[in-house]
C-alpha positions as CSV (number, residue, x, y, z in Angstrom):
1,X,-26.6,27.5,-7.6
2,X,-23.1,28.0,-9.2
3,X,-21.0,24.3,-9.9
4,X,-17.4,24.7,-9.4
5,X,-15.1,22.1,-11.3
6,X,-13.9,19.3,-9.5
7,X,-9.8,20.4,-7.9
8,X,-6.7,19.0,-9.9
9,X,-6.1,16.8,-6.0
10,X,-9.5,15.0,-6.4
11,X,-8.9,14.1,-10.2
12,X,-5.3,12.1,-9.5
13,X,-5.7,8.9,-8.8
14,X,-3.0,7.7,-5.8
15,X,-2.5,4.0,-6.3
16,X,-2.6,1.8,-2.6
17,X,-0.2,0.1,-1.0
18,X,-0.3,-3.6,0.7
19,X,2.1,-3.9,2.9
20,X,3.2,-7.5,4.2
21,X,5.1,-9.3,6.9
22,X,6.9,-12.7,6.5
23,X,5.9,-14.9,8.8
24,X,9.3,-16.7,9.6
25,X,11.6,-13.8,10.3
26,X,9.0,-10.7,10.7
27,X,10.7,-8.8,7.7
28,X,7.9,-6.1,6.3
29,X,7.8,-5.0,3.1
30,X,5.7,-3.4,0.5
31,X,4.0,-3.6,-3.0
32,X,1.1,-1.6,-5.1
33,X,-2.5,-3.3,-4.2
34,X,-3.7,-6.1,-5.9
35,X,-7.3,-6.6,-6.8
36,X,-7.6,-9.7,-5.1
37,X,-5.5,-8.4,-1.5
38,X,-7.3,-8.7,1.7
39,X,-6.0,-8.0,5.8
40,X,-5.0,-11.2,7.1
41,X,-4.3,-12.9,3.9
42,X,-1.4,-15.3,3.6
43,X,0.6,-14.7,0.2
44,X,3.3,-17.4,-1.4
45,X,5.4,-14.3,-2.1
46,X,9.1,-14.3,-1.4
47,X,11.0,-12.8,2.0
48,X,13.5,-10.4,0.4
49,X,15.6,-11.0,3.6
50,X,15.5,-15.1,4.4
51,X,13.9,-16.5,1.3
52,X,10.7,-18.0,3.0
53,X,7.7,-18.2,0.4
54,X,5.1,-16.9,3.2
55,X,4.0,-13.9,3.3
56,X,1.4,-11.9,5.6
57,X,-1.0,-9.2,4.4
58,X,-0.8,-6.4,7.6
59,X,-2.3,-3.3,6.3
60,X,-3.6,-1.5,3.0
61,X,-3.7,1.8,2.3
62,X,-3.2,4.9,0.5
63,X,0.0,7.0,1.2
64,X,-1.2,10.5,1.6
65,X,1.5,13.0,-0.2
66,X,3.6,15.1,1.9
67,X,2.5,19.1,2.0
68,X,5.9,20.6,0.7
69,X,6.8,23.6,3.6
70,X,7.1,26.8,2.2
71,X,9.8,29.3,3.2
């Protein structure tokens, strides 16, 4: 049985994202995953938009890279 090397797509390592929501004025925004990030966990990170120091874990994940189109 022949072993074929792994492909250059399964050797790069794409980083996740956490993406969170402030809980005062709903603002989302986004940062690369942190070891100790979980759904539902409330962060003392600052609201770019209003300043509040309360932030809401919503979703991780990793951001799949868009197939260029060939012409």
């Amino acid at each position: 049985m022949e072993s074929f090397p792994p492909s250059k797509m399964a050797l790069r390592y794409v980083p996740p994202l956490t993406f969170l929501k402030c809980t005062s004025c709903g603002t989302e925004n986004s940062r690369t995953f942190k070891e100790e990030d979980y759904v539902f966990k409330k962060t003392n990170e600052i609201c770019p938009k209003c300043g509040n120091n309360e932030m809401l874990i919503v979703a991780i994940y990793v951001k799949e890279k868009e197939k260029k189109a060939l012409s």
